[in-house]
C-alpha positions as CSV (number, residue, x, y, z in Angstrom):
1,X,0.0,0.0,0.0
2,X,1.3,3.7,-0.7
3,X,2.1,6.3,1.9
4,X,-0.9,8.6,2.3
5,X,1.5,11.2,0.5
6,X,2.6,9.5,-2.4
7,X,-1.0,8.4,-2.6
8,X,-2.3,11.8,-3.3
9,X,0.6,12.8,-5.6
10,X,-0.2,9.4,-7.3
11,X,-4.0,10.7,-7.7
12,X,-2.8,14.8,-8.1
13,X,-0.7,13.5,-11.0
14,X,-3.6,10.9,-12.3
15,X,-5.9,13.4,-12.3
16,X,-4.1,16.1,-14.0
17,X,-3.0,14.1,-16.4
18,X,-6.6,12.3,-17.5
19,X,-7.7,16.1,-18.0
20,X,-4.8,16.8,-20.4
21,X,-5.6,13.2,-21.9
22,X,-9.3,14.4,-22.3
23,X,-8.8,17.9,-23.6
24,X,-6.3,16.2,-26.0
25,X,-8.7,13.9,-27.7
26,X,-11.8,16.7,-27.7
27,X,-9.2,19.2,-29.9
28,X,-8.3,15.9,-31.8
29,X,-11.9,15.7,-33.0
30,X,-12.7,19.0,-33.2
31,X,-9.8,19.3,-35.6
32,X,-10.8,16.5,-37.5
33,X,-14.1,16.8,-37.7
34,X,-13.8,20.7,-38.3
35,X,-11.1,20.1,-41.3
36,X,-13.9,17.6,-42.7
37,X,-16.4,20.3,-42.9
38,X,-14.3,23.3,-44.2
39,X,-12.3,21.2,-46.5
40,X,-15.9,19.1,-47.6
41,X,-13.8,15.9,-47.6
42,X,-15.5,12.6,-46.4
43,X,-13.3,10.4,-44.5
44,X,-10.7,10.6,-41.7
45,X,-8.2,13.2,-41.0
46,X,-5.6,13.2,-38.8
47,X,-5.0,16.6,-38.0
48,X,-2.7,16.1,-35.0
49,X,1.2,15.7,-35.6
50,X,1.0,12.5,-33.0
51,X,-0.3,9.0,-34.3
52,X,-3.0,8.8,-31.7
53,X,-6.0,10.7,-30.9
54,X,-4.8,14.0,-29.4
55,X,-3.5,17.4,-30.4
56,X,-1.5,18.2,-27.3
57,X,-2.0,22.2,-27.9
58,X,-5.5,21.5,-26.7
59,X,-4.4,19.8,-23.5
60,X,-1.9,22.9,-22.7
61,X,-4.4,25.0,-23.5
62,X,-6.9,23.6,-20.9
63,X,-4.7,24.2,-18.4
64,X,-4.1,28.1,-19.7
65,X,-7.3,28.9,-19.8
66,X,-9.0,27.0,-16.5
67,X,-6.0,28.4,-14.6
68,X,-6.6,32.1,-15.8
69,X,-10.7,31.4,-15.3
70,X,-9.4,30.2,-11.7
71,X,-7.6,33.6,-11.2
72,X,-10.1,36.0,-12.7
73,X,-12.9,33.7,-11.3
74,X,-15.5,34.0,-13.7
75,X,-18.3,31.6,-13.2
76,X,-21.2,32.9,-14.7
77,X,-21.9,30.7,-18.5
78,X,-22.4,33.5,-20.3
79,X,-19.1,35.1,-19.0
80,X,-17.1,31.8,-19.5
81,X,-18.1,32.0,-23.0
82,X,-17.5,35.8,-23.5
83,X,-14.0,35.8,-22.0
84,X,-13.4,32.0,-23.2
85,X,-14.2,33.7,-27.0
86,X,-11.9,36.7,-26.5
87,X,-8.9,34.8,-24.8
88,X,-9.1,32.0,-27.3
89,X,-9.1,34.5,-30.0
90,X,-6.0,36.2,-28.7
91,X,-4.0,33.5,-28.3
92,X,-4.8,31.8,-31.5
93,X,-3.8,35.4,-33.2
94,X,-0.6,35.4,-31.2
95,X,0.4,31.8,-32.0
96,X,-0.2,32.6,-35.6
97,X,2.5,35.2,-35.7
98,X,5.1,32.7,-33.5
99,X,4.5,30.2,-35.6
100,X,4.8,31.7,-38.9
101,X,8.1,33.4,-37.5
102,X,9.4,30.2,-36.3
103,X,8.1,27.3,-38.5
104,X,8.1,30.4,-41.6
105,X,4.7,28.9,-42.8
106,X,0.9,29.5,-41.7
107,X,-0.8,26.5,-40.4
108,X,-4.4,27.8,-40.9
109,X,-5.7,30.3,-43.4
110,X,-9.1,31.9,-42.3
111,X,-8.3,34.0,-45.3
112,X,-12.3,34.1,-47.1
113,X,-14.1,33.8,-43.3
114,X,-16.5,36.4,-41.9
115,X,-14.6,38.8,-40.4
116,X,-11.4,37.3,-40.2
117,X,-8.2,39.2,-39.6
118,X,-5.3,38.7,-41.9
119,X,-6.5,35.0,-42.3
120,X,-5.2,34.4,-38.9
121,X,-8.3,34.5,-36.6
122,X,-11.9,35.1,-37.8
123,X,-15.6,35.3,-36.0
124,X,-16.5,31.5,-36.8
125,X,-13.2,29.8,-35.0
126,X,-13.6,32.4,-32.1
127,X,-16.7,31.3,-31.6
128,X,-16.5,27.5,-31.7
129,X,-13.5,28.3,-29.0
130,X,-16.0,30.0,-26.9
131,X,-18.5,27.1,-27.5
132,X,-15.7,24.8,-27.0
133,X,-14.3,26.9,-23.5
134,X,-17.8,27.2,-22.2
135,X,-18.4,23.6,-22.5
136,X,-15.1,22.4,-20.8
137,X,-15.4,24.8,-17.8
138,X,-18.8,24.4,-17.2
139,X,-19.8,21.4,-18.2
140,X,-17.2,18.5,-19.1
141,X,-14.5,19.3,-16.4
142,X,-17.0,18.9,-13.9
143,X,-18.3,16.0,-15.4
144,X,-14.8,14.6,-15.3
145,X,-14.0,15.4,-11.4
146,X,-16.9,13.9,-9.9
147,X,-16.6,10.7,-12.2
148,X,-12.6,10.5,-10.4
149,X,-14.0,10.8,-7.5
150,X,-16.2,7.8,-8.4
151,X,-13.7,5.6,-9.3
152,X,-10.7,6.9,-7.6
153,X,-9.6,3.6,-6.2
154,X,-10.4,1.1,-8.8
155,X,-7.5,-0.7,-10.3
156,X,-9.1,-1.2,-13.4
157,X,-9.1,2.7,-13.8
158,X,-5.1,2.9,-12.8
159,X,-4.6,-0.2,-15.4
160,X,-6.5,2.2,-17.9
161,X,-4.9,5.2,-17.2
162,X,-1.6,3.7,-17.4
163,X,-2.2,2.0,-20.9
164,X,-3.2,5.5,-22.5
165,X,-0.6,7.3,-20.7
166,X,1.9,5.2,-22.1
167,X,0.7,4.5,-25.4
168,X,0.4,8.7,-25.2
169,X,4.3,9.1,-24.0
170,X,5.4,6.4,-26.8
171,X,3.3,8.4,-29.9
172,X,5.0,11.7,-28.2
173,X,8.6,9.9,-28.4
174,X,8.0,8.0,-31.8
175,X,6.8,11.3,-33.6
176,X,9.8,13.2,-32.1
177,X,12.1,10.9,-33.4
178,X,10.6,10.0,-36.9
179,X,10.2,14.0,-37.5
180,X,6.7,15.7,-38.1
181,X,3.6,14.4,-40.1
182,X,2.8,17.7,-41.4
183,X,3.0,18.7,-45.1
């Protein structure tokens, strides 16, 4: 049996990582799903630069935006979605103009959208972030937290966890070393 401290660094570092996990896989589909649409292609498309199911950025940007909802403690729905919208939208317009600087190539083009700025952010992606940011913070994460605390003790769950987490860390490892997927 663990200590009672390594325990709940075991579950602080479970937990925590099963949101990342989560918020991974949603941005996974959302990309895929939202390439599908704009692109009108049937089919699958892996929009991630990993193997599996999960677009990191997404997992990061959990983290950003619950811990700056956590400081500014905004609660209120329609604010999460208000702020969500304009904080998404900033940071999607700043990581535009890093990663053109660094990677000296655009990886999205809004260029055509309703009101879209420079082809870097426009109304439609701000407002599926919002859609997206709302539903995390007031929906899914609590959704997430009370089922761990359901099953916080199962070994089935820790067998589960561990499998995904590994199979993550290996996709993460493999893509470093076999370069990037994207065109």
């Amino acid at each position: 049996m663990m200590e009672d401290g390594k325990l709940k660094k075991w579950d602080w570092f479970r937990d925590h990582m099963e949101y990342f996990l989560v918020y991974c896989l949603i941005g996974w589909i959302y990309e895929s799903i939202w390439c599908c649409w704009i692109y009108h292609k049937l089919g699958f498309i892996n929009r991630g630069f990993l193997f599996g199911p999960w677009i990191p950025i997404y997992g990061i940007g959990f983290f950003i935006i619950y811990g700056l909802f956590k400081l500014i403690r905004v609660k209120n729905p329609i604010l999460v979605f208000v702020v969500g919208t304009a904080i998404a939208t900033g940071i999607e317009l700043l990581a535009s103009y890093i990663i053109e600087a660094v990677m000296h190539r655009k990886l999205w083009d809004y260029t055509g959208y309703f009101m879209n700025f420079q082809g870097r952010i426009a109304f439609e992606a701000s407002m599926m972030f919002g859609i997206m940011i709302f539903a995390a913070i007031c929906l899914i994460h609590p959704a997430i937290k009370k089922l761990q605390e359901k099953i916080r003790d199962s070994k089935v769950h820790n067998v589960i966890f561990i499998i995904i987490s590994s199979l993550f860390f290996i996709d993460l490892v493999a893509r470093i070393w076999l370069g990037s997927n994207m065109k």
